[in-house]
C-alpha positions as MATLAB code, in Angstrom:
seq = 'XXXXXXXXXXXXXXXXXXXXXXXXXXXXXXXXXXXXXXXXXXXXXXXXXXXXXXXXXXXXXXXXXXXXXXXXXXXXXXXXXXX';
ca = [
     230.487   52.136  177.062;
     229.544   48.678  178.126;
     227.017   50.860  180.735;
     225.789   53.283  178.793;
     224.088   50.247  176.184;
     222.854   48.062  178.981;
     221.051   51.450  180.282;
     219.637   52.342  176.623;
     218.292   48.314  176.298;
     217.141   48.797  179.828;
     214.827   52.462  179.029;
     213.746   50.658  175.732;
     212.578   47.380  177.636;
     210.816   49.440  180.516;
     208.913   51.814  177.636;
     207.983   48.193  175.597;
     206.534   46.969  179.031;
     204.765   49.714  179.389;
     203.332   49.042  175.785;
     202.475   46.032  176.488;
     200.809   46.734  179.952;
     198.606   49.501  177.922;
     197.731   47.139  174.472;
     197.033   44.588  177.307;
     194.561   46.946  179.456;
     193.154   48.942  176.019;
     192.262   45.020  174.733;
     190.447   44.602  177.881;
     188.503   47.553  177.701;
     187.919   47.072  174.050;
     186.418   43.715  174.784;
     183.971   44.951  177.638;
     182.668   47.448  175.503;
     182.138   44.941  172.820;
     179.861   43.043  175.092;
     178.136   45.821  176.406;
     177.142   46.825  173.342;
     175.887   43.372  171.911;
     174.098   43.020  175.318;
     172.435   46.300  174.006;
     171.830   44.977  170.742;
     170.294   42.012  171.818;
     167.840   44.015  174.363;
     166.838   46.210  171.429;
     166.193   43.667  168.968;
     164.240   41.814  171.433;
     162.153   44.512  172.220;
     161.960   45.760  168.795;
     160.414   42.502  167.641;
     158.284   42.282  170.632;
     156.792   45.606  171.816;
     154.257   44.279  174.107;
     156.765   41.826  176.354;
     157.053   44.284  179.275;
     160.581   42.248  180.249;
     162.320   43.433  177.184;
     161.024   46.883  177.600;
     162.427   46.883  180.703;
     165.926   45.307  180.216;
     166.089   47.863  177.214;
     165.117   50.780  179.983;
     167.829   49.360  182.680;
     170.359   49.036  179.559;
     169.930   52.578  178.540;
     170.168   53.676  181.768;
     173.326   52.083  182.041;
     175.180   53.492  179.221;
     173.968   57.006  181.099;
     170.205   57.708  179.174;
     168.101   59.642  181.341;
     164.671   57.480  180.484;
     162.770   60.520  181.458;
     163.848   63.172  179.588;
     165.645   60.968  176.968;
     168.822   62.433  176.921;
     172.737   61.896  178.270;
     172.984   63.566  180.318;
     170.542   63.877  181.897;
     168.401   67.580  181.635;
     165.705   66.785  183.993;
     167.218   68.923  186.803;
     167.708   71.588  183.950;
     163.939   72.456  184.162;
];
């Protein structure tokens, strides 16, 4: 009997590892997405506010491109080779 528990506490503790491995790794990702999009929010505020500053416009281009905009065809994915 004495078995049988210690495997049942054993099964439990390996599935609230794995809990905590995932809540660990989904808090991560979470937070890098957080900051990728405030990095986007600052770029577009920056060149919202300044349309002429050919810096911003370009950190905003490199930024969209990043999050997988197509700056040509303005669309993600891309459709140019759709033509």
């Amino acid at each position: 009997m004495n078995e049988a528990l210690e495997r049942v506490i054993a099964e439990q503790q390996k599935e609230i590892d794995h809990l905590k491995l995932r809540d660990t790794v989904n808090t991560a990702a979470w937070l890098r997405e957080h900051k990728r999009q405030e990095r986007f929010m600052d770029a577009f505020w920056l060149c919202f506010n300044s349309p002429s500053d050919k810096d911003a416009r370009m950190n905003m281009r490199l930024l969209l491109a990043e999050q997988g905009w197509c700056v040509r065809c303005q669309q993600n994915p891309c459709e140019c080779d759709d033509e």
